[in-house]
N, C-alpha and C positions, 0 to 999 in steps of 0.2 A: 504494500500500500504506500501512497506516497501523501502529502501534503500538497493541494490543489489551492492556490487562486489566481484567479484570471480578472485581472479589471481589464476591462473594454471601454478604450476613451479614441474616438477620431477629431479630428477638428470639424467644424461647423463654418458654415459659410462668414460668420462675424471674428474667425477665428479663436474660438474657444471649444473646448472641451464640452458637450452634451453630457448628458447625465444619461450612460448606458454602461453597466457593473453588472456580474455574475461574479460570486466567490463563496467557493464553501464558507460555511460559519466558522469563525474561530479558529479552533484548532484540529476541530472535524478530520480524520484522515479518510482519504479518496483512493480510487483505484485508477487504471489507464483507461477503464468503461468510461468511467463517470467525467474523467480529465476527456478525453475525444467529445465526449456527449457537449462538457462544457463549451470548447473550443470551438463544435460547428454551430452553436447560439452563439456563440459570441461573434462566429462570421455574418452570421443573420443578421445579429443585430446591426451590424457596422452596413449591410447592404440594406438596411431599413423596415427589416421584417419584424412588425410588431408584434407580441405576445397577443392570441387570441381567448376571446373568452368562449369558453363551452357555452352551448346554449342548453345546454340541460345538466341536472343535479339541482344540490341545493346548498353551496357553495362556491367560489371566484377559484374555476379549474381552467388554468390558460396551455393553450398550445401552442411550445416553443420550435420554431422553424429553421433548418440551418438557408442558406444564402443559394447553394448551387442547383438544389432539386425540389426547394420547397416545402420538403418533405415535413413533416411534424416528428422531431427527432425527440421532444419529453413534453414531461406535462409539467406545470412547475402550480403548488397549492401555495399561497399567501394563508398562513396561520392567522392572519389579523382577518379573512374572509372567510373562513370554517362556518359551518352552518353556529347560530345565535354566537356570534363575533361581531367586536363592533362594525366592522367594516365592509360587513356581508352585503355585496353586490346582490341579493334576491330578494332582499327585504326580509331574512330569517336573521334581525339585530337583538344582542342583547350584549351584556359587558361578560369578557371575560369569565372564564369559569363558568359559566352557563349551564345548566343540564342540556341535553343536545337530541337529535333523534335517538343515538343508540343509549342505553342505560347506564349509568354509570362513565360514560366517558363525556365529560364535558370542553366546553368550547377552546381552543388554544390546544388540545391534547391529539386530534386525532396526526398530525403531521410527527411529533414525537412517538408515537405511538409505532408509523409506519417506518421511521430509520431506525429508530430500536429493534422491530423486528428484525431488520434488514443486519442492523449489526451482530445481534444474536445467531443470525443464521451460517455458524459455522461450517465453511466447505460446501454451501448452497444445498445442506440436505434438508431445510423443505420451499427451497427453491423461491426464496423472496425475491424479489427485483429487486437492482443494485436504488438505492435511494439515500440521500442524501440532504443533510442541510444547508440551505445557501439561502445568501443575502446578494436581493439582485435591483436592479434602478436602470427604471428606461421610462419615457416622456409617457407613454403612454398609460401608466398604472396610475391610477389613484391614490396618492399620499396623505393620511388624514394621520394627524398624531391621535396617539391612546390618550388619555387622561385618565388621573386616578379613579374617577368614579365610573369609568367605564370597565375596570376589574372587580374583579369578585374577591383575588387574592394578588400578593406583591410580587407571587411566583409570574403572575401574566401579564407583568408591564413591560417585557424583554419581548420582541418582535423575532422570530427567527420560520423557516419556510420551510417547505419540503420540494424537492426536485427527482419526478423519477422519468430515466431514459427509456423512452420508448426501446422494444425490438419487433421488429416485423416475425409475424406466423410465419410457421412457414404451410 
């Protein structure tokens, strides 16, 4: 495994740097899956291929495009739009920590929930999709700060995402 970030910064017609970033979170370790998955969004982005949103679920599920084939190479989840999260694009809003559709797994959890799996799954014996945490910024998302009353606890005023790479059926 290696240590993965990738900022993606091009110049802009005014001469300055656009606000377009993928990078694992923190100290997260990454693989060569997840490092290639990164680097063809990051070429997408740089050729102007905006993160799309899903037209169905009941949370902000976008699909991240590389540059040469168009292709939808991951999905990438915003934890701040998890279903009853403040900043849920379907109109399913409540603060942090929420009780949520499923039982017992409330708002801000289900993204952690899914790389934990991913990291528990030693040598892929029950075959998780490589997924991963990252912190990503392109013009087209929606940036609304949290505020404190929009958690339920102190653990959900940290923002952090899920990213998983698509692979084609075969």
């Amino acid at each position: 495994m290696t240590d993965a970030t990738l900022r993606l910064e091009t110049i802009d017609e005014a001469g300055e740097a656009p606000q377009t970033n993928i990078q694992i979170f923190g100290t997260l370790p990454s693989n060569d899956e997840m490092d290639a998955c990164m680097a063809r969004i990051g070429d997408g982005f740089r050729a102007g291929k905006s993160p799309q949103l899903s037209s169905d679920g009941t949370s902000g599920v976008y699909f991240l495009r590389d540059s040469a084939s168009d292709e939808i190479v991951s999905v990438f989840k915003p934890i701040d739009e998890e279903p009853f999260a403040p900043n849920n694009p379907r109109d399913m809003k409540a603060p942090f920590g929420s009780e949520t559709c499923r039982p017992g797994v409330k708002s801000g959890e289900a993204n952690l929930r899914e790389v934990i799996a991913y990291l528990l799954d030693h040598d892929g014996f029950a075959n998780v999709p490589a997924t991963a945490l990252v912190e990503t910024l392109h013009p087209s998302f929606s940036y609304s700060p949290i505020s404190e009353s929009q958690v339920t606890s102190q653990e959900s005023l940290d923002l952090i995402s899920g990213l998983l790479p698509l692979k084609k059926s075969d």
